[in-house]
N, C-alpha and C positions, 0 to 999 in steps of 0.2 A: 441896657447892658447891666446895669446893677440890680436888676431883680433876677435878670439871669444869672448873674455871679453868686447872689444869695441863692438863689435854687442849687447850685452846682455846690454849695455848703464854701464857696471860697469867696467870701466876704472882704475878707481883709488881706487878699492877694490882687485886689482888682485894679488898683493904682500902680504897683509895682508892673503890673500884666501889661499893662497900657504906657507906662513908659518905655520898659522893655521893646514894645512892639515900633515905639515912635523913636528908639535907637535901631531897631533893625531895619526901619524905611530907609534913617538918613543913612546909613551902614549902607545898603545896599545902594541908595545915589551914590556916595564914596565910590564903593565898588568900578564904576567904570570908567574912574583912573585911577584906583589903586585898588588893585584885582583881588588880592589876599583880602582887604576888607569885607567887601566883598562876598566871600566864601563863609566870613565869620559872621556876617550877621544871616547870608541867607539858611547857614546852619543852624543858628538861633533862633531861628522864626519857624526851622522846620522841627526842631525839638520841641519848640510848643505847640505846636499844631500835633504833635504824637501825643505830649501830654496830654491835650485836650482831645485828641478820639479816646484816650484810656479815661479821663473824665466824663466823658459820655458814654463806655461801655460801662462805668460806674453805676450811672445814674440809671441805668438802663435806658435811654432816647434809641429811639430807630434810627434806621439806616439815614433815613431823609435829614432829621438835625442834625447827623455826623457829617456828611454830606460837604460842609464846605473845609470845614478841618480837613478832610479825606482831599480837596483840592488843593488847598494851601500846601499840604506836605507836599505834594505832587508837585505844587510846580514850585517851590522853594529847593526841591531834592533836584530839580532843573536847572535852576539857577546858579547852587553850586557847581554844578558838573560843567556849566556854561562859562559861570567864574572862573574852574579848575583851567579852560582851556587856556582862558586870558595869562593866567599865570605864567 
């Protein structure tokens, strides 16, 4: 991952990236008992997953490397609407 973050020119966003991500896991365990949680981090994790297809349509990558960003918004964009119901 960190030669990838260097290729993507975001070097020194890569720690923050990755903590972020490992608040939006425990966020989303929260989530299914407290539903609004929930909702915020699986929104968090779907905002980065846009950033990062606009990071890849940057860098110019094909369809295939965007690929799983293109899954994560998917089913992150899921999970809040699934959270949404809980609420």
């Amino acid at each position: 991952m960190k030669l990838e973050f260097e290729r993507y020119g975001l070097d020194r966003y890569r720690m923050l990236t990755g903590f972020l991500q490992i608040c939006g896991v425990i966020g989303l365990c929260i989530g299914y008992v407290f539903p609004i949680i929930g909702v915020l981090a699986a929104s968090g994790l779907a905002i980065q997953m846009v950033l990062a297809i606009g990071v890849r349509i940057r860098i110019k990558d094909g369809l295939l490397r965007s690929l799983p960003a293109v899954f994560y918004l998917i089913l992150n964009t899921g999970l809040v609407y699934l959270y949404l119901q809980g609420v």
